[in-house]
Gaussian input, Z-matrix of N, CA and C with variables (Angstrom, degrees):
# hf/3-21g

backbone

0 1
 N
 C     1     B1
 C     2     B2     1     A1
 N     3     B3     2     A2     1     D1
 C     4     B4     3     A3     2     D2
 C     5     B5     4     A4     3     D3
 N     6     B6     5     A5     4     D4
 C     7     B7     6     A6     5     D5
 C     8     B8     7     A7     6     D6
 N     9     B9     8     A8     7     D7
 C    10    B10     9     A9     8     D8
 C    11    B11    10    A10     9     D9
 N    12    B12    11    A11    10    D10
 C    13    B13    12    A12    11    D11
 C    14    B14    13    A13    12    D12
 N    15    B15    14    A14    13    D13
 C    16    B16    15    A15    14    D14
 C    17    B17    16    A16    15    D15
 N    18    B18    17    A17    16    D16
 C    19    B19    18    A18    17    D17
 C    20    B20    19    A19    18    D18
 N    21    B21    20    A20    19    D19
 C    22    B22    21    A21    20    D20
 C    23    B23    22    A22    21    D21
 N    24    B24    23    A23    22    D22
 C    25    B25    24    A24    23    D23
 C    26    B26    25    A25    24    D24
 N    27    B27    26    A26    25    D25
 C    28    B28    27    A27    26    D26
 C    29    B29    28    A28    27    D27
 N    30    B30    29    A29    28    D28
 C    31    B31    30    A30    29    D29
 C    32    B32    31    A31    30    D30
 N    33    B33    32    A32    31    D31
 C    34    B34    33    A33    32    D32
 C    35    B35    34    A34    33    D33
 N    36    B36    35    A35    34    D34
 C    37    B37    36    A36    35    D35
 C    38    B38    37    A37    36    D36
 N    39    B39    38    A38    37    D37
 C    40    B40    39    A39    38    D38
 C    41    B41    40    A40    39    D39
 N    42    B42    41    A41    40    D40
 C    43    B43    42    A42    41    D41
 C    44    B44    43    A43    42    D42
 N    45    B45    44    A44    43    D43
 C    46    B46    45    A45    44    D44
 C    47    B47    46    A46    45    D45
 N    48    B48    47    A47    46    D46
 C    49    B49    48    A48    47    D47
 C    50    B50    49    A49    48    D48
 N    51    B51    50    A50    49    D49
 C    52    B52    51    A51    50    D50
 C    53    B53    52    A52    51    D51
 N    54    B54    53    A53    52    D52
 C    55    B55    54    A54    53    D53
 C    56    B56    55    A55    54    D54
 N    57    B57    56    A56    55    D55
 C    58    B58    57    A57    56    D56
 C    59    B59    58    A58    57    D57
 N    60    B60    59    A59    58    D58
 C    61    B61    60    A60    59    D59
 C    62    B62    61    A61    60    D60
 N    63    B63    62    A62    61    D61
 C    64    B64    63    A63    62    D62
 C    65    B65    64    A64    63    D63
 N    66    B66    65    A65    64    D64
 C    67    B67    66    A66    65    D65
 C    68    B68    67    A67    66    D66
 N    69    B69    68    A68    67    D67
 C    70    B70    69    A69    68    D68
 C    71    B71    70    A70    69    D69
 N    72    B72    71    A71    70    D70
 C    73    B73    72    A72    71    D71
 C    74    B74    73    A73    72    D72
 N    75    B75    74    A74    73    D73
 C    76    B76    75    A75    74    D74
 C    77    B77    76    A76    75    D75
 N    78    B78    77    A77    76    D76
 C    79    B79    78    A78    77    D77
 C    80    B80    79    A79    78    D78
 N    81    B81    80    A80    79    D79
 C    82    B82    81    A81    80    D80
 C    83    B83    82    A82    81    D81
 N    84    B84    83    A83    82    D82
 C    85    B85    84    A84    83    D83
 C    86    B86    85    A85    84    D84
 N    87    B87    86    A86    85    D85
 C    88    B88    87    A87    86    D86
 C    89    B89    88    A88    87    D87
 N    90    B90    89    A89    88    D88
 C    91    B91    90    A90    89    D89
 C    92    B92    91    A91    90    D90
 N    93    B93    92    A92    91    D91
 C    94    B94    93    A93    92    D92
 C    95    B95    94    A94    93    D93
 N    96    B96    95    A95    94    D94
 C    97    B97    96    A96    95    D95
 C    98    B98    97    A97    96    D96
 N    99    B99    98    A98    97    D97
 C   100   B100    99    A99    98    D98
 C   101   B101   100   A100    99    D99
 N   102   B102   101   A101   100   D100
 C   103   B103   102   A102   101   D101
 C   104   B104   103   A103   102   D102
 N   105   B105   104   A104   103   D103
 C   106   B106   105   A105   104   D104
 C   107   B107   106   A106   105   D105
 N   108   B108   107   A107   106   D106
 C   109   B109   108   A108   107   D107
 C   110   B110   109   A109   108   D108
 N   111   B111   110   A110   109   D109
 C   112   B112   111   A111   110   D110
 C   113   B113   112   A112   111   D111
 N   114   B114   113   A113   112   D112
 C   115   B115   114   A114   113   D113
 C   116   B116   115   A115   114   D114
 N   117   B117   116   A116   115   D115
 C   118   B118   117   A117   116   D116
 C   119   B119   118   A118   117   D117
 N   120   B120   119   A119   118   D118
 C   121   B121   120   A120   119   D119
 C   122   B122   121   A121   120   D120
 N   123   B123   122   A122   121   D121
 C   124   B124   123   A123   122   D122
 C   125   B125   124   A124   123   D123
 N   126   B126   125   A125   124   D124
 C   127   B127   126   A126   125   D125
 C   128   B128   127   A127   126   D126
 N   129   B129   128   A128   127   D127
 C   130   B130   129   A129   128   D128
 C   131   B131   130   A130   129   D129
 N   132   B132   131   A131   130   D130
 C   133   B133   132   A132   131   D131
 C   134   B134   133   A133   132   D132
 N   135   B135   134   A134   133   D133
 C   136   B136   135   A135   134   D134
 C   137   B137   136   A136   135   D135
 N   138   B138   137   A137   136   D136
 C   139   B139   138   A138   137   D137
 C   140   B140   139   A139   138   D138
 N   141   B141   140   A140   139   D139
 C   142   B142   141   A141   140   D140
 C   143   B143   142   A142   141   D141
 N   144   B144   143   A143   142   D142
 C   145   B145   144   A144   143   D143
 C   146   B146   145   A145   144   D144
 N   147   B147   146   A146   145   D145
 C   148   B148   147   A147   146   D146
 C   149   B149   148   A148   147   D147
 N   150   B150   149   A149   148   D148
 C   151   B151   150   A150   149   D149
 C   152   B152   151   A151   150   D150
 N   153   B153   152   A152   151   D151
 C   154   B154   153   A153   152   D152
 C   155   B155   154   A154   153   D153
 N   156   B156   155   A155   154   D154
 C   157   B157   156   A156   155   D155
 C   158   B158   157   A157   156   D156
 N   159   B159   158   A158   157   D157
 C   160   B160   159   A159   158   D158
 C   161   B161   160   A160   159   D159
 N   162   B162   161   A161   160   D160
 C   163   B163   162   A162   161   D161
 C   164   B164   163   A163   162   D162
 N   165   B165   164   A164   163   D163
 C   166   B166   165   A165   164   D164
 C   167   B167   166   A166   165   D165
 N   168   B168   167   A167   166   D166
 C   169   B169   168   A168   167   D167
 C   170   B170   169   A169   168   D168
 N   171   B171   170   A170   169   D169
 C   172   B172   171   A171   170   D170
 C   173   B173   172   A172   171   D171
 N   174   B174   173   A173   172   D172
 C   175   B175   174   A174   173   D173
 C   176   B176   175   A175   174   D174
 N   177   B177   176   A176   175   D175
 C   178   B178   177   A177   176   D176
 C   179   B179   178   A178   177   D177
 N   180   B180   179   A179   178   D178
 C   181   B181   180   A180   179   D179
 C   182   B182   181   A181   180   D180
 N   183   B183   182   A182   181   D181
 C   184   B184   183   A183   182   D182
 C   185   B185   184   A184   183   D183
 N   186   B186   185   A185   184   D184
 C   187   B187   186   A186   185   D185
 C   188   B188   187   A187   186   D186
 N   189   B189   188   A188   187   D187
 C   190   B190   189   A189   188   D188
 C   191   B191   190   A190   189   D189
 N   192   B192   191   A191   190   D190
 C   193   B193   192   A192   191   D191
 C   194   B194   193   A193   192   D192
 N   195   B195   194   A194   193   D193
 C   196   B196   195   A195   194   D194
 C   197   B197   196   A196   195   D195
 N   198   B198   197   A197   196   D196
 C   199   B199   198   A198   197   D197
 C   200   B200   199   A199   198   D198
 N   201   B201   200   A200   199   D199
 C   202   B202   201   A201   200   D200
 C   203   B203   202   A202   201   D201
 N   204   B204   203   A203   202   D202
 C   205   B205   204   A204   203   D203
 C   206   B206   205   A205   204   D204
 N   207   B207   206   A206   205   D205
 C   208   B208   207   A207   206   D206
 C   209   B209   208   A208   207   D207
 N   210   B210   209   A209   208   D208
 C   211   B211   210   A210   209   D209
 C   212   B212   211   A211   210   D210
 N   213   B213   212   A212   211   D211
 C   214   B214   213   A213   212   D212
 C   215   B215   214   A214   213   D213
 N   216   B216   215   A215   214   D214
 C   217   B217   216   A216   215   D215
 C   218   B218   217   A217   216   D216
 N   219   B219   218   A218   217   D217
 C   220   B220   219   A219   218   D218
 C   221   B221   220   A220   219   D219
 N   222   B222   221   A221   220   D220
 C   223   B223   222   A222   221   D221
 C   224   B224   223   A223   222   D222
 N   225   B225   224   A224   223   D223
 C   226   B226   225   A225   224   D224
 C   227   B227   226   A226   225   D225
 N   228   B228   227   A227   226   D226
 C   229   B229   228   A228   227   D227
 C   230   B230   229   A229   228   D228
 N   231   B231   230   A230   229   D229
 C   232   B232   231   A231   230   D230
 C   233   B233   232   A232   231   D231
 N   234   B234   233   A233   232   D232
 C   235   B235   234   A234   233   D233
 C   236   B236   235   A235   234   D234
 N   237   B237   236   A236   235   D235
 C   238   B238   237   A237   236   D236
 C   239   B239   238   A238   237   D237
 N   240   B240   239   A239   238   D238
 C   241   B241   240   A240   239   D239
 C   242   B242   241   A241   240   D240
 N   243   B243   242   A242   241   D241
 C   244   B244   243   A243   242   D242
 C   245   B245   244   A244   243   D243
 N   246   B246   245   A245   244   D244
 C   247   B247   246   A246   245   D245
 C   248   B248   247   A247   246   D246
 N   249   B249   248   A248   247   D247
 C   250   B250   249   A249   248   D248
 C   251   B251   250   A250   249   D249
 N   252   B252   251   A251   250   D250
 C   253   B253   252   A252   251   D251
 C   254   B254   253   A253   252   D252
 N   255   B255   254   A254   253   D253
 C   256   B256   255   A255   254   D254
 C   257   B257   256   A256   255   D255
 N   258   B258   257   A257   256   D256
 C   259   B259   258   A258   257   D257
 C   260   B260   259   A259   258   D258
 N   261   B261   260   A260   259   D259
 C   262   B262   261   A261   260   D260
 C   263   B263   262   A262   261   D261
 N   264   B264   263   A263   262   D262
 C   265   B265   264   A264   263   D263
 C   266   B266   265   A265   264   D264
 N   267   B267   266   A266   265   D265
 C   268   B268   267   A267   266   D266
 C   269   B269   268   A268   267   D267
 N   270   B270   269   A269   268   D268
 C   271   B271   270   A270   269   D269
 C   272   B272   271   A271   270   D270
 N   273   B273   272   A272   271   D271
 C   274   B274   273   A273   272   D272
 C   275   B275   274   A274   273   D273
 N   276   B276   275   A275   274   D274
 C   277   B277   276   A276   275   D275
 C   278   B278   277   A277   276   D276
 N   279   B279   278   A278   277   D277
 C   280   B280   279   A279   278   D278
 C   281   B281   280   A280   279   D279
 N   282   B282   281   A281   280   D280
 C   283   B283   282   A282   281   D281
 C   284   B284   283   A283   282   D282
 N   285   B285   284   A284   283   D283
 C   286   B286   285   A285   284   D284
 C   287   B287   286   A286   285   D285
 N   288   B288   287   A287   286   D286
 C   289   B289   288   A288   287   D287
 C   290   B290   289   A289   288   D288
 N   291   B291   290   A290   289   D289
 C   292   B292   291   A291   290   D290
 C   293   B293   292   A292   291   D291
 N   294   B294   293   A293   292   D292
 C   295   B295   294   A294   293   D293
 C   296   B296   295   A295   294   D294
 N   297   B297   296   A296   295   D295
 C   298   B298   297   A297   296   D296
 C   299   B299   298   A298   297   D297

   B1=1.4444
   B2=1.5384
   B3=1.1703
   B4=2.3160
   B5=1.4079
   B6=1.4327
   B7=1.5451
   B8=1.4422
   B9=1.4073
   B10=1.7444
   B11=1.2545
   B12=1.6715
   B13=1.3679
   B14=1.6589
   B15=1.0354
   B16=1.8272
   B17=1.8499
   B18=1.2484
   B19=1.0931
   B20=1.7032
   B21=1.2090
   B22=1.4343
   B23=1.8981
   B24=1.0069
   B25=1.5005
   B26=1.6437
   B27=1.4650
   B28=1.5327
   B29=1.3515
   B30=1.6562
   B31=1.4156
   B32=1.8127
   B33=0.8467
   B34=2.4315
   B35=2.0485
   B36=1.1258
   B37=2.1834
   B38=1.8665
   B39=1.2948
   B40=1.5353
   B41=1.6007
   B42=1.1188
   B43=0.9840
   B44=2.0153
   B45=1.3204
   B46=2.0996
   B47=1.5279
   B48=1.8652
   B49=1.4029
   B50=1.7172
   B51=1.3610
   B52=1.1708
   B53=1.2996
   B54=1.7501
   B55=1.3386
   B56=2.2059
   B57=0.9086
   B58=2.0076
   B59=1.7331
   B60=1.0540
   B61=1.2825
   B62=1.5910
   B63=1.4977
   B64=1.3972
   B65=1.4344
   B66=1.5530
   B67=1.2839
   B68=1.8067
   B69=1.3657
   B70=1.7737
   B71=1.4167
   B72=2.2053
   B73=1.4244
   B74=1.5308
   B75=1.5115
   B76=1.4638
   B77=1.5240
   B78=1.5956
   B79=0.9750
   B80=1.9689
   B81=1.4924
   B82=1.1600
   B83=1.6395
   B84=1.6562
   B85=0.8660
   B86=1.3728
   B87=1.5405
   B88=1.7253
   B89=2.2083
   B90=1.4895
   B91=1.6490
   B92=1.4637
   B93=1.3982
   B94=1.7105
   B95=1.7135
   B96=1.3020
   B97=1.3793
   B98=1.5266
   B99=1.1278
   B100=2.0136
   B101=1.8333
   B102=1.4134
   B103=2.0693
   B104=1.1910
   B105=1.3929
   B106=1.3667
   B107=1.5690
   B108=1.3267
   B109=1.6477
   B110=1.6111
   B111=1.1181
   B112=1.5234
   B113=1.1679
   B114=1.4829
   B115=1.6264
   B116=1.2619
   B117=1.4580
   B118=1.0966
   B119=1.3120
   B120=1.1972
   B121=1.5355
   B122=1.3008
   B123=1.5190
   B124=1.3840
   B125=1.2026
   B126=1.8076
   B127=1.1638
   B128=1.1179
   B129=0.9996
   B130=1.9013
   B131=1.6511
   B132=1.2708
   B133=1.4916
   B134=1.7852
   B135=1.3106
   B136=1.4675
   B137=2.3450
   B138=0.5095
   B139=1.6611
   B140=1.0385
   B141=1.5531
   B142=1.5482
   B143=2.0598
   B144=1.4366
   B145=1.3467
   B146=1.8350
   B147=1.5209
   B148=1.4081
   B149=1.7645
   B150=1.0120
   B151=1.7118
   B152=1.1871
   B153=1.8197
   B154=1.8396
   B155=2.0047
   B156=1.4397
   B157=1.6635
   B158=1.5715
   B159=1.1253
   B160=1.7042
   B161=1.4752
   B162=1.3919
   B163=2.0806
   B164=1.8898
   B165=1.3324
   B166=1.7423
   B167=1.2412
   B168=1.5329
   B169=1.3415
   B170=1.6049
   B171=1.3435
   B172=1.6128
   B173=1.8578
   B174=1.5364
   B175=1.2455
   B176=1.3123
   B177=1.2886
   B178=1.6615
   B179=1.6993
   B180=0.7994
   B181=1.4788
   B182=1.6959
   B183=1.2462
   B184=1.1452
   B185=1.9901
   B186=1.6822
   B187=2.0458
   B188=1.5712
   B189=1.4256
   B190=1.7131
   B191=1.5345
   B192=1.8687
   B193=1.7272
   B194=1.4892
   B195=1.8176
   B196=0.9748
   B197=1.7444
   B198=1.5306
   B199=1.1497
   B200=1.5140
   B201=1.3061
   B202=1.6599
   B203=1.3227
   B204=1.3336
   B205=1.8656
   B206=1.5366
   B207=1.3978
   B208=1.7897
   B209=1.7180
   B210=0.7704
   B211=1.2129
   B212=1.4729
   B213=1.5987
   B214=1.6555
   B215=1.6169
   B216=2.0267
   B217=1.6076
   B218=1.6216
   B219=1.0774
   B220=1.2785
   B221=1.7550
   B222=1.4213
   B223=1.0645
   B224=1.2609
   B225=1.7997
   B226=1.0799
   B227=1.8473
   B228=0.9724
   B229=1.4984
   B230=1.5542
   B231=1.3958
   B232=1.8603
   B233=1.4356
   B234=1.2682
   B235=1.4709
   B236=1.5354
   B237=1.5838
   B238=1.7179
   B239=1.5135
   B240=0.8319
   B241=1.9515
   B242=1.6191
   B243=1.5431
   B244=1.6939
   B245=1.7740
   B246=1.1874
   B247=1.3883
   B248=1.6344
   B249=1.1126
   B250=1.7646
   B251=1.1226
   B252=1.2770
   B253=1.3234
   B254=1.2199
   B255=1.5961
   B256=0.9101
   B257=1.4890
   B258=1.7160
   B259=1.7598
   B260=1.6643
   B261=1.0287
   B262=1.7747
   B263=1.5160
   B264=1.0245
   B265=1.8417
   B266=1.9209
   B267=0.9385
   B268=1.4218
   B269=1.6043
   B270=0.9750
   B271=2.2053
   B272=1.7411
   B273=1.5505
   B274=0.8279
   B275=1.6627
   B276=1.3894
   B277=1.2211
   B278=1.5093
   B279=1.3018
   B280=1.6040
   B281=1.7198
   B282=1.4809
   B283=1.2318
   B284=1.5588
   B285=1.3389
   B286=1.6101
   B287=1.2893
   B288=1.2022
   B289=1.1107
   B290=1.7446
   B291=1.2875
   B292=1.1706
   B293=2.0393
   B294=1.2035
   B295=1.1083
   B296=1.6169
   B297=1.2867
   B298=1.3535
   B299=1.5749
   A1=108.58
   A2=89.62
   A3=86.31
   A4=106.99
   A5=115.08
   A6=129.89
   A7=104.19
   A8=128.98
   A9=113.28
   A10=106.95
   A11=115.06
   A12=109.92
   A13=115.17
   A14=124.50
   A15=119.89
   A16=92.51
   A17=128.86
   A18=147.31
   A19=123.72
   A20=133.99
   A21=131.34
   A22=103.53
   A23=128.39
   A24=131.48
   A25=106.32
   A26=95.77
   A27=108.56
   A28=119.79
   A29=110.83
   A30=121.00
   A31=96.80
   A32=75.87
   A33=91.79
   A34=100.41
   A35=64.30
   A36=97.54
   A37=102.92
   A38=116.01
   A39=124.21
   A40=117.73
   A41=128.79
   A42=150.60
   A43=97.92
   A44=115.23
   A45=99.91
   A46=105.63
   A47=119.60
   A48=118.71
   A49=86.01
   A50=124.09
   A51=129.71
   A52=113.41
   A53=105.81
   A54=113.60
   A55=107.36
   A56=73.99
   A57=78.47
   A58=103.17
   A59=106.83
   A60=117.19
   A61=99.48
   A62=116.87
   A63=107.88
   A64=112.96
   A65=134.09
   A66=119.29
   A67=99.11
   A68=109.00
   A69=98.43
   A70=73.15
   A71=94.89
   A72=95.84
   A73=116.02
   A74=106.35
   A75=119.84
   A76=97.48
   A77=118.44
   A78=116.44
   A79=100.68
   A80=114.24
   A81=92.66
   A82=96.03
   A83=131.00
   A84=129.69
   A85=130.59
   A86=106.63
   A87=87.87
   A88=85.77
   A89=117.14
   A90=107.84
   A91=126.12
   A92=118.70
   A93=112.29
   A94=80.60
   A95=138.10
   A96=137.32
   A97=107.59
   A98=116.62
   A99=124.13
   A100=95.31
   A101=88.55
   A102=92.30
   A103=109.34
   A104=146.11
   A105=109.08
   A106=137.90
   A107=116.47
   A108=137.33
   A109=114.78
   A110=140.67
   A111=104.39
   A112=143.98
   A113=121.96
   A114=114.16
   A115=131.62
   A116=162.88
   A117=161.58
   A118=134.10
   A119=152.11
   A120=146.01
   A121=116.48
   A122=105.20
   A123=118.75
   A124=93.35
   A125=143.55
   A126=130.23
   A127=125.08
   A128=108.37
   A129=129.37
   A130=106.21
   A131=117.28
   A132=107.92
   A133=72.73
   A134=135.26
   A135=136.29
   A136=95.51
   A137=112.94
   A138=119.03
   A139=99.44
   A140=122.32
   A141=142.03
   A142=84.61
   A143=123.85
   A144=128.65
   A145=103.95
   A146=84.68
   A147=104.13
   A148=109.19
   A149=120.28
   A150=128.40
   A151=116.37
   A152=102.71
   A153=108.42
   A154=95.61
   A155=117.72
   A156=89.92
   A157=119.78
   A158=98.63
   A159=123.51
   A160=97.04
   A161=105.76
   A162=110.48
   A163=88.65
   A164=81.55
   A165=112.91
   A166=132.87
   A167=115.13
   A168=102.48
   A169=149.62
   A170=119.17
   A171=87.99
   A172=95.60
   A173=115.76
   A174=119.22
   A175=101.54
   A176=114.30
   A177=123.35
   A178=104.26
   A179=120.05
   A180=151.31
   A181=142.82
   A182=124.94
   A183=118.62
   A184=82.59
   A185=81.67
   A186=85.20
   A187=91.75
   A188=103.85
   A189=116.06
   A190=112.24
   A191=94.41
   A192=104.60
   A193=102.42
   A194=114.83
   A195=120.48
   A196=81.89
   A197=111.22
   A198=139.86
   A199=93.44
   A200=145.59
   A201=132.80
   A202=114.68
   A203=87.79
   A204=105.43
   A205=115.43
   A206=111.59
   A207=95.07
   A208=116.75
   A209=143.78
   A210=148.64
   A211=102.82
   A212=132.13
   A213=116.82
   A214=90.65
   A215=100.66
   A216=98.49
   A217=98.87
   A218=113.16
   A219=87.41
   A220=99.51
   A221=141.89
   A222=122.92
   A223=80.84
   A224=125.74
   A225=139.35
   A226=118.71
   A227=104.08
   A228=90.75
   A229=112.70
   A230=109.53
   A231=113.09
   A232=103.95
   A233=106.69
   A234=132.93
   A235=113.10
   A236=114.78
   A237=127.70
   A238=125.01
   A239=114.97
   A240=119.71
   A241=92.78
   A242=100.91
   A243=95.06
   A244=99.14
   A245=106.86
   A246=141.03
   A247=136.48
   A248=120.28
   A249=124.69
   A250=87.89
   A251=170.31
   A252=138.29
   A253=110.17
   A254=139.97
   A255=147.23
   A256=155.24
   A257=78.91
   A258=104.77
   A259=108.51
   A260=144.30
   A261=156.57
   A262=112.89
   A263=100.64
   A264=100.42
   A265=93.52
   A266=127.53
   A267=149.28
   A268=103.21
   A269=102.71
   A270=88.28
   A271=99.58
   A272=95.55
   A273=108.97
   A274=126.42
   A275=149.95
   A276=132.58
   A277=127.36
   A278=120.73
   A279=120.36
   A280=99.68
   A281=116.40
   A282=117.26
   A283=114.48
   A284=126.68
   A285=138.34
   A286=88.64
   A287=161.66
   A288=155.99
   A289=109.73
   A290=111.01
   A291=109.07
   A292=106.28
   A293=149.35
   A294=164.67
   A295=102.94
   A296=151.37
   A297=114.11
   A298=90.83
   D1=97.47
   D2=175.30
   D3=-86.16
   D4=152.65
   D5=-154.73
   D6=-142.05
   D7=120.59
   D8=-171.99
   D9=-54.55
   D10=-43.00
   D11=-163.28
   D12=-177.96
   D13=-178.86
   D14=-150.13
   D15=-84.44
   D16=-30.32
   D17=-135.84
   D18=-151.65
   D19=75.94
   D20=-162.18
   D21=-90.75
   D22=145.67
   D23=-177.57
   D24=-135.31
   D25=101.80
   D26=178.96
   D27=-72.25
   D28=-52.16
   D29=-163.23
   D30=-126.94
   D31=-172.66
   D32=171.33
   D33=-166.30
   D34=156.45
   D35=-169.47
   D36=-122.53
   D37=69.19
   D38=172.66
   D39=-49.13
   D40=125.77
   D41=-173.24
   D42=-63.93
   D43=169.59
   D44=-178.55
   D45=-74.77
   D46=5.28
   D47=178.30
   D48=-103.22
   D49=136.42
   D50=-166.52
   D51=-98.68
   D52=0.80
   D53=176.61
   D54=-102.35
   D55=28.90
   D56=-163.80
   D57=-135.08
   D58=118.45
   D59=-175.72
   D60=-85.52
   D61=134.62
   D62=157.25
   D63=-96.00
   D64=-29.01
   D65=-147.10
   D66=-166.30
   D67=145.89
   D68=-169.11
   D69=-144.65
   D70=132.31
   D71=151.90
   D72=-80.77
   D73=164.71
   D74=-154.68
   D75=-134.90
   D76=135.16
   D77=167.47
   D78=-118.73
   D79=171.27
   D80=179.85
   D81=-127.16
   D82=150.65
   D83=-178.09
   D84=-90.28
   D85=125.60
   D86=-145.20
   D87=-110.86
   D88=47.84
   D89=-165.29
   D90=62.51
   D91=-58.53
   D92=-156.24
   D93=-106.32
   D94=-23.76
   D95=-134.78
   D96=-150.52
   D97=159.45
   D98=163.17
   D99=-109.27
   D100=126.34
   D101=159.54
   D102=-91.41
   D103=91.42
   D104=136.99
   D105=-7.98
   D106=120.67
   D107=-158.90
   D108=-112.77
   D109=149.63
   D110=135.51
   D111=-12.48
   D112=143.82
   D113=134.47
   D114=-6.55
   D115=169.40
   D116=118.62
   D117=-104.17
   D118=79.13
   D119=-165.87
   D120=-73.73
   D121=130.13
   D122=-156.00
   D123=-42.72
   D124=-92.25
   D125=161.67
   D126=41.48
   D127=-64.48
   D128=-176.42
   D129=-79.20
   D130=-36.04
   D131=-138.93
   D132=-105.02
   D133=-43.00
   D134=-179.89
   D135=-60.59
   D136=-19.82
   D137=172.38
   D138=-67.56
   D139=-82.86
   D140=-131.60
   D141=-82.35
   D142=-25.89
   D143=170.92
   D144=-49.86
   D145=-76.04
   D146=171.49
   D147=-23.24
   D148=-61.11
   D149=-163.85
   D150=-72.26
   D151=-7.29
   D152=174.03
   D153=102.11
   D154=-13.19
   D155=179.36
   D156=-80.28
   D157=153.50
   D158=-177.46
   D159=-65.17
   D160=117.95
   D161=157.78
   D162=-127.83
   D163=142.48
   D164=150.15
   D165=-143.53
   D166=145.49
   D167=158.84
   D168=-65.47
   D169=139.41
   D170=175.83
   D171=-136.25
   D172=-176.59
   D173=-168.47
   D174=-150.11
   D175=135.29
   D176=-174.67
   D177=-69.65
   D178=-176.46
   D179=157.98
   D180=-166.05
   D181=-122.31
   D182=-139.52
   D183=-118.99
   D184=-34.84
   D185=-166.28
   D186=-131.30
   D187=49.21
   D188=170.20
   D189=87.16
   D190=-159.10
   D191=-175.43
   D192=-71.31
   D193=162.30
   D194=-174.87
   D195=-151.46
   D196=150.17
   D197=-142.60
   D198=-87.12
   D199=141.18
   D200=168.52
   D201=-97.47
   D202=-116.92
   D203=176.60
   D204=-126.05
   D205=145.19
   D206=-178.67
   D207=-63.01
   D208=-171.27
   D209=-167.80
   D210=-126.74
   D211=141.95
   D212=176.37
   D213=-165.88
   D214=146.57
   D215=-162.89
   D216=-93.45
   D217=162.14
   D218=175.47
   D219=-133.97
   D220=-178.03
   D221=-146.26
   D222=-152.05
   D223=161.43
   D224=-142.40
   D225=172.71
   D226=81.50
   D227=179.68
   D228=53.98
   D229=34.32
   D230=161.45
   D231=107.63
   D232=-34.82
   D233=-165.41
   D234=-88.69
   D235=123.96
   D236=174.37
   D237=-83.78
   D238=115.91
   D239=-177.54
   D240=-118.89
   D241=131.95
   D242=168.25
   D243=-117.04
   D244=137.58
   D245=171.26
   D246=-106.56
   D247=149.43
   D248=161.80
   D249=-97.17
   D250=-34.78
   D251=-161.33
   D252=-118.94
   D253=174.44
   D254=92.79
   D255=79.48
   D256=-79.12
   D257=-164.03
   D258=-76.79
   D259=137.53
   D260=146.54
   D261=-35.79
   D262=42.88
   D263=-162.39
   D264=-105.97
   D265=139.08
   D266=166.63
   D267=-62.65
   D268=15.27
   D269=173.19
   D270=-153.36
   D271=-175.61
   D272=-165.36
   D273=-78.28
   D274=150.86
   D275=179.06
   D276=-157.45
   D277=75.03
   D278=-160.78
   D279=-103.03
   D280=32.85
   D281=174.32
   D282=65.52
   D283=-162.08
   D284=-177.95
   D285=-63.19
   D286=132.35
   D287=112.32
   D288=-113.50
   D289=142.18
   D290=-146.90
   D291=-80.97
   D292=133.30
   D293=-147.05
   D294=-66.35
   D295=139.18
   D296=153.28
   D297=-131.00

């Protein structure tokens, strides 16, 4: 049974700084299926990074889920930002993902 990853992130809940995530819904990947999960607070999800588990994003459509980007924390002056990309940037960044 292959699984994208420990942790799927549908939506995000921005904090009133629009660069700061407070909270990502989470589905969990169960192989044949997506579970719907709890909530997750960034907090949590920059931890469970920390501990080595797999998060990605994914995005619904027309003929279901579709696979995103992995998720990775990245570190900064003491301080954790989790990202899909890359970039050295001080905030937060899980791409278009839709607001809830």
């Amino acid at each position: 049974m292959v699984t994208w990853a420990d942790y799927l992130i549908s939506r995000v809940r921005y904090t009133k700084n629009p660069k700061r995530i407070d909270e990502v819904e989470i589905y969990t990947d169960e192989g044949e299926k997506l579970k719907k999960s709890d909530n997750m607070k960034r907090e949590t999800v920059v931890s469970l990074l920390k501990k080595k588990l797999k998060f990605m994003t994914i995005k619904k459509d027309t003929n279901g889920w579709k696979r995103g980007d992995n998720v990775i924390p990245y570190e900064a002056d003491g301080e954790y930002f989790i990202r899909t990309d890359g970039n050295k940037t001080k905030e937060d960044n899980l791409g278009q993902l839709p607001e809830f």
